[in-house]
LOZABA-944051 format. One record per residue: z, x, y of N, C-alpha, C in turn; residue in one letter. Coordinates in steps of 0.1 Angstrom, whole numbers, padded with zeros to 4 digits, always signed. Each point is the difference from the previous one (the first is absolute). Example, Ala and Ser with C-alpha at 12.3 -4.5 7.8 and 13.67 -1.06 7.14 Angstrom:
% residues 2
+0078+0132-0057+0000-0009+0012+0000+0009+0012a -0007-0004+0011+0000+0009+0011+0008-0008+0011s 
END
This chain:
% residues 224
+0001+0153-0077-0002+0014+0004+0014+0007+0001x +0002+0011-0002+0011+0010-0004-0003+0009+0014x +0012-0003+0011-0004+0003+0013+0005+0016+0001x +0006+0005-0011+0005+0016-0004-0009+0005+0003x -0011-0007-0001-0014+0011-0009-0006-0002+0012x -0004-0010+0009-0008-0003+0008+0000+0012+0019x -0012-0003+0004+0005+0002+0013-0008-0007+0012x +0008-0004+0013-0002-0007+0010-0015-0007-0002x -0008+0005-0003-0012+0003+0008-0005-0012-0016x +0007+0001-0014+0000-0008-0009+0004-0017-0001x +0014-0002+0013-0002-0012+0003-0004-0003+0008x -0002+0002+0013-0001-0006+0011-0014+0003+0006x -0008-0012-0001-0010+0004+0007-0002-0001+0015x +0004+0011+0009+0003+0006+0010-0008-0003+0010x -0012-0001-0002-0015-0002+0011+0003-0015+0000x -0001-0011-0014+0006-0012+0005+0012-0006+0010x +0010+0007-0003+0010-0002+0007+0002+0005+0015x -0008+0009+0003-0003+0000+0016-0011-0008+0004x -0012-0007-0006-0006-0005+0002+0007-0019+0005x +0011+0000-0014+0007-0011+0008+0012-0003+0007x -0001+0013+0004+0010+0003+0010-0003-0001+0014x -0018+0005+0000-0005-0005+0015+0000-0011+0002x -0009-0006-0011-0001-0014+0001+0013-0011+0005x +0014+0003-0008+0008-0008+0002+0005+0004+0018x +0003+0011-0001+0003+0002+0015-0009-0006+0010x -0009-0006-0002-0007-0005+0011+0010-0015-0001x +0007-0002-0003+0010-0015-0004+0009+0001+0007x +0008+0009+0002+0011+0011+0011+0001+0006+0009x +0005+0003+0008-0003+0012+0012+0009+0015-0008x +0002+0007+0001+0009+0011-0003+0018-0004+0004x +0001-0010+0014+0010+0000+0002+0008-0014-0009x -0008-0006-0004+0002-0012-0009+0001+0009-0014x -0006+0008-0002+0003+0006-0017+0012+0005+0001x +0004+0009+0014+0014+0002+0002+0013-0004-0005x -0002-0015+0007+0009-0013+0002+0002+0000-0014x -0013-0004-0008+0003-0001-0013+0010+0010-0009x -0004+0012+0002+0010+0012-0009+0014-0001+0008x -0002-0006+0011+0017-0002+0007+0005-0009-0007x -0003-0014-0002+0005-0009-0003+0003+0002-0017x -0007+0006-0013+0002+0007-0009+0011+0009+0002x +0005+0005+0008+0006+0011-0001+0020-0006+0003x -0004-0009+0012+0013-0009+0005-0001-0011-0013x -0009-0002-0012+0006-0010-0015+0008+0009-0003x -0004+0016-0002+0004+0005-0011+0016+0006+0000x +0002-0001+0014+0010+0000+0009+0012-0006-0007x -0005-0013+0005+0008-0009-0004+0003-0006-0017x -0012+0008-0006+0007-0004-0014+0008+0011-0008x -0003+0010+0010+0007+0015-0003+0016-0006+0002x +0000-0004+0015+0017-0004+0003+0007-0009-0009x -0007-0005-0005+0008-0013-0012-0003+0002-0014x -0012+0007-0006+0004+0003-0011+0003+0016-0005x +0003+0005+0011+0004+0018-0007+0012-0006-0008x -0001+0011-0005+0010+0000-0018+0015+0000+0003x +0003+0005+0011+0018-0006+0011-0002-0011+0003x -0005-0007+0009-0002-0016+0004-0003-0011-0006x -0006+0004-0013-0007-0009-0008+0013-0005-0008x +0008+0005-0003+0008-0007-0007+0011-0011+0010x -0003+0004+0010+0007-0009+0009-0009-0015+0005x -0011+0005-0006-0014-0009+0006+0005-0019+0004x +0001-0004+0008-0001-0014+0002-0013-0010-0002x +0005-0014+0001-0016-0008-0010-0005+0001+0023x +0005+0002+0004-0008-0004+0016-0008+0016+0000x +0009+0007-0003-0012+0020+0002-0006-0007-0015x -0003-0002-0011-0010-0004-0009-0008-0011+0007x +0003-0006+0009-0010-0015+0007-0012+0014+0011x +0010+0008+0003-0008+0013+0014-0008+0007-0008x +0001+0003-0013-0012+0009-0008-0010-0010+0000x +0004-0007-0008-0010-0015-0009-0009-0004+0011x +0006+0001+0014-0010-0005+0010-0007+0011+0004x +0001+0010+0000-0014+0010+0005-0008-0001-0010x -0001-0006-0013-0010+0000-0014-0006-0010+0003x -0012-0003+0006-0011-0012+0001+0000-0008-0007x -0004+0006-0013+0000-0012-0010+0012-0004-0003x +0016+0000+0003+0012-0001-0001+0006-0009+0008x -0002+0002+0010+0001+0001+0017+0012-0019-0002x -0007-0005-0007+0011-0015+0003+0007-0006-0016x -0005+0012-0007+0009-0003-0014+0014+0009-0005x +0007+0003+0014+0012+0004-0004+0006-0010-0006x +0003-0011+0002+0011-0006-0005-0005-0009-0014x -0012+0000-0004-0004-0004-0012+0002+0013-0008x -0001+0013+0005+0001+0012-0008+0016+0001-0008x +0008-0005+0009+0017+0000-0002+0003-0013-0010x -0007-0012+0004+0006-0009-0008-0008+0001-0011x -0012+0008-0004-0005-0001-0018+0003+0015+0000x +0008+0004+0002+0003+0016-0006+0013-0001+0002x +0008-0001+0010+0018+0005+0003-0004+0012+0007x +0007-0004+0013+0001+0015+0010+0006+0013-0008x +0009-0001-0008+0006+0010-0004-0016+0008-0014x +0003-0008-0004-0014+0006-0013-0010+0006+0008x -0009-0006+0012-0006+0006+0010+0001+0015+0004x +0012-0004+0006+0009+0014+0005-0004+0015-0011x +0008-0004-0007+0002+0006-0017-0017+0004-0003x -0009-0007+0002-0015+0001-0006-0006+0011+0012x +0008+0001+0009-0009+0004+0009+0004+0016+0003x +0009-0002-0008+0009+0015+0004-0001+0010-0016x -0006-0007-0009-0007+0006-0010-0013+0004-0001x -0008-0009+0014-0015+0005+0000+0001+0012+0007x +0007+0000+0008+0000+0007+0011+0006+0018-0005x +0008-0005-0005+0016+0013-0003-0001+0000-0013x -0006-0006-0011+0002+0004-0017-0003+0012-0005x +0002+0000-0009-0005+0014-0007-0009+0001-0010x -0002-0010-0001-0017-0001-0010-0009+0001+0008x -0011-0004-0004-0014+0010+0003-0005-0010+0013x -0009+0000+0011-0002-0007+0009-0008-0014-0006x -0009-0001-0014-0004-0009-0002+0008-0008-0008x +0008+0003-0009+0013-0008-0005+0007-0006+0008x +0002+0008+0013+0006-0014+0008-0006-0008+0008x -0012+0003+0004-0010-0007+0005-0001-0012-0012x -0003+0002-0010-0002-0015-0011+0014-0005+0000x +0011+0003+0001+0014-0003-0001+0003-0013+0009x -0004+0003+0010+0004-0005+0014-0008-0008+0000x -0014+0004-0003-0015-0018+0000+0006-0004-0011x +0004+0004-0010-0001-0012-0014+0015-0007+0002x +0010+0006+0011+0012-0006-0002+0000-0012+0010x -0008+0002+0013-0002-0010+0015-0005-0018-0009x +0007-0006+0003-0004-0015-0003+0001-0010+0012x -0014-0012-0006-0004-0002+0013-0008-0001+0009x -0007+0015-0007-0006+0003+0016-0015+0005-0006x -0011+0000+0004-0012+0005-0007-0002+0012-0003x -0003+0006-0012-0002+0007-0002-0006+0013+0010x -0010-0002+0006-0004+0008+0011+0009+0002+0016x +0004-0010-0003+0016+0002+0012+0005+0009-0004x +0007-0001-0012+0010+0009-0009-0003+0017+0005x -0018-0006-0005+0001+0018+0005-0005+0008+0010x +0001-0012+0010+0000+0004+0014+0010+0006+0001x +0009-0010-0002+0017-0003+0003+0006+0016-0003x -0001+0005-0016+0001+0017-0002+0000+0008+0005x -0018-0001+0004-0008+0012+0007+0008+0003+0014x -0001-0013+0006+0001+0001+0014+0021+0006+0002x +0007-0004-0010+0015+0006+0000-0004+0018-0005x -0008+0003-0008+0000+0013-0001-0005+0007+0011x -0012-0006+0006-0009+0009+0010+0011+0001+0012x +0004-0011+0004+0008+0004+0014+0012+0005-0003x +0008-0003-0008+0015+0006-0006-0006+0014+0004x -0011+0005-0008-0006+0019+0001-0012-0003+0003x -0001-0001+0008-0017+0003+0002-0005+0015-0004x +0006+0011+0001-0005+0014+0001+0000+0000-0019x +0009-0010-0008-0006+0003-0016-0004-0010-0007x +0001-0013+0007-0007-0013-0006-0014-0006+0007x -0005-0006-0004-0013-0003+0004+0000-0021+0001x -0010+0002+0009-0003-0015-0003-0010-0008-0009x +0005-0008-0006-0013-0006-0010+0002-0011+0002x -0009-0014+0006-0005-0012+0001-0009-0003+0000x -0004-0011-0001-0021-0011-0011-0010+0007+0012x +0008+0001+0012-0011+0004+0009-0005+0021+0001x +0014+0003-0007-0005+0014-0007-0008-0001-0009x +0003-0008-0008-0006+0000-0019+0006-0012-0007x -0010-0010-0003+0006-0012-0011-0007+0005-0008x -0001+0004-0013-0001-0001-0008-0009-0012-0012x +0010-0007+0005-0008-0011-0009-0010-0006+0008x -0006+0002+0015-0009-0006+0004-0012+0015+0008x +0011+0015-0005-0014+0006+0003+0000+0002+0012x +0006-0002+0009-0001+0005+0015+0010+0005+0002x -0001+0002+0016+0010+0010+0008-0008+0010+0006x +0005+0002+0013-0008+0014+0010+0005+0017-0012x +0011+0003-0009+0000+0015-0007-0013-0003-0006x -0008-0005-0009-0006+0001-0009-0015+0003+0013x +0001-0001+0009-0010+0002+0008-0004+0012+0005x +0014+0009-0001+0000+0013+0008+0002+0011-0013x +0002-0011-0010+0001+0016-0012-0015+0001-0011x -0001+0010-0008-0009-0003-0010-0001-0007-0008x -0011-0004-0005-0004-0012-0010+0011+0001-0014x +0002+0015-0005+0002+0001-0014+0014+0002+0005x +0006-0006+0007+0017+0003+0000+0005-0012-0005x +0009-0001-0004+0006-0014-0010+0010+0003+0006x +0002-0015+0003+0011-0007+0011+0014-0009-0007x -0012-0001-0015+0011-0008-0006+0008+0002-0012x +0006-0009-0001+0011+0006-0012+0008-0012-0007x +0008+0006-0015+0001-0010-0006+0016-0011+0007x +0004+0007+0008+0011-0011+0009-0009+0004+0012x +0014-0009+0007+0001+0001+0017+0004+0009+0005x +0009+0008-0010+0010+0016+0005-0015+0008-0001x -0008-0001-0011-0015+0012-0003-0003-0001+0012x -0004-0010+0008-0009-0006+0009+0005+0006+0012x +0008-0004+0001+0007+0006+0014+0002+0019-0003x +0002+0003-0004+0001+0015-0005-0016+0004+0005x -0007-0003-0010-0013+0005+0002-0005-0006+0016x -0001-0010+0006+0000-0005+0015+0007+0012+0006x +0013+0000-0004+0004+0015+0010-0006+0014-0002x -0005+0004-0008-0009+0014-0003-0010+0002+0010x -0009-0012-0007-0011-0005+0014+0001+0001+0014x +0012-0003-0001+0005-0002+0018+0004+0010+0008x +0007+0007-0012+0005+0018+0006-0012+0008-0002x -0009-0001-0005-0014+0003+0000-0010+0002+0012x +0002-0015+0007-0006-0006+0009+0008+0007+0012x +0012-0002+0003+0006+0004+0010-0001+0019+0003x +0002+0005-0015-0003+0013+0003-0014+0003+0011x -0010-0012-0003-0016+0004+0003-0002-0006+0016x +0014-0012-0001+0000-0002+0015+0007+0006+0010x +0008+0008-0005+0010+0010+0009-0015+0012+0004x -0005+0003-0006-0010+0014+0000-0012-0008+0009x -0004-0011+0001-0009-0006+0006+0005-0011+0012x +0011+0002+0002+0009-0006+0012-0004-0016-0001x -0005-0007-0013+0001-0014+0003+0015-0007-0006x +0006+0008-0005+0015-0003-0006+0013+0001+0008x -0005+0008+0017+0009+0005+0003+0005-0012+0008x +0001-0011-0001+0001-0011+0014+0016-0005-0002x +0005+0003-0010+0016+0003-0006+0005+0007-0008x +0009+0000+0000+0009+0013-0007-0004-0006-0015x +0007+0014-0007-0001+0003-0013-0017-0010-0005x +0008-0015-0009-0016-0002-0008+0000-0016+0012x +0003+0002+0012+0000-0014+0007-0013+0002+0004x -0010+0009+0007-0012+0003+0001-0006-0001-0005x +0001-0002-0016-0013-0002-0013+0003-0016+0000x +0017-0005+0002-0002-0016-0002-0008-0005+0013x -0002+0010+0011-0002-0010+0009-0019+0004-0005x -0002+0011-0006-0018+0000+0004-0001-0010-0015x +0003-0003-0007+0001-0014-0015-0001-0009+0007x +0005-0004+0012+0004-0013+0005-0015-0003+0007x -0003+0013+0009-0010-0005+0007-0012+0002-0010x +0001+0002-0008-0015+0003-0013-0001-0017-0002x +0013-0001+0001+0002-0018-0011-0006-0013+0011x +0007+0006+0012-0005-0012+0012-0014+0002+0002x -0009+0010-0006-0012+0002+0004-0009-0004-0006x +0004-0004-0011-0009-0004-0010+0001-0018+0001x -0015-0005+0000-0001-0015+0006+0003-0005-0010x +0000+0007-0017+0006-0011-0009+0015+0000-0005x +0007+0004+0008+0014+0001-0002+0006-0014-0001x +0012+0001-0006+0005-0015-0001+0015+0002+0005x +0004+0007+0005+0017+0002+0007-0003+0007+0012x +0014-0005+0011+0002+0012+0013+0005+0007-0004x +0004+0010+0010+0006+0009-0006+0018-0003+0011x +0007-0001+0000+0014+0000+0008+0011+0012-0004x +0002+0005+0010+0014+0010-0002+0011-0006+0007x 
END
């Protein structure tokens, strides 16, 4: 779909998405959804402090051990990440996803097809999760429990329309179009106050999250 052409009301099916927004809130109190866009907000914090584009080149492998551990699926493979890559190439890989000048999905495939070692769907955890918090206000999040692809699930495909295509011929397509959807969705949750539970798009990750915990056939938790 050619999102130029489209409007709100074309991806996101809106009456679904408040519908599982009551539902999942019965999972939470309001002061617990809070906690959550707090705790999102104190990662983004912290990967703001270590990887902005002045610090990052100073970056140490112990502030690379402090990102790698807020990434769940990460959380205890710092030091396997250093010895099958080299801290320095790391460094260098990450400051090109982040800061390059090619297109967001060129580096997005750059960075997964360069990571060894590590599973492929880590990889692009591992991406998503350095672009969304580095900016949250212009990067988005994309992981299996947004959208796998190859198995067809995830809580986005739940809250948008049937005829929107999610997918694409890389991982850069994929994630591009995942973020369309998602600034989509957030536009419809800012206007319907189920988005609002964190700043910028932390409110749409957190109403994803609770779509995902809500569903009895889910196969992941969700951790921030």
């Amino acid at each position: 779909m050619l999102y130029d052409d489209v409007s709100v009301q074309d991806v996101v099916d809106s009456e679904s998405a408040l519908e599982f927004m009551k539902e999942a809130t019965k999972l939470a109190t309001s002061s617990e959804l809070g906690d959550i866009g707090q705790k999102l907000e104190e990662k983004s914090r912290l990967f703001q402090s270590i990887l902005n584009l002045e610090d990052i080149e100073h970056m140490r492998e112990e502030d690379f051990s402090k990102v790698v551990g807020r990434i769940f699926s990460l959380r205890r493979k710092s030091k396997k990440l250093i010895n099958a890559n080299g801290f320095e190439k790391l460094r260098e890989m990450i400051v090109k996803l982040l800061y390059g000048k090619k297109s967001i999905e060129k580096r997005f495939n750059e960075f997964v097809d360069s990571i060894e070692k590590i599973d492929k769907k880590i990889c692009i955890n591992f991406a998503s999760e350095l672009l969304h918090f580095s900016d949250p206000q212009q990067n988005w999040l994309w992981t299996n429990w947004i959208w796998d692809p190859n198995e067809n699930t995830g809580s986005l495909p739940l809250v948008i329309q049937e005829n929107v295509d999610l997918s694409g011929a890389t991982n850069g397509d994929i994630y591009k179009n995942v973020g369309e959807a998602i600034k989509y969705l957030n536009t419809v949750g800012q206007s319907r106050s189920f988005s609002s539970i964190g700043k910028g798009l932390f409110g749409t990750d957190v109403l994803l999250s609770l779509i995902h915990i809500s569903e009895p056939t889910r196969q992941a938790e969700i951790s921030y």
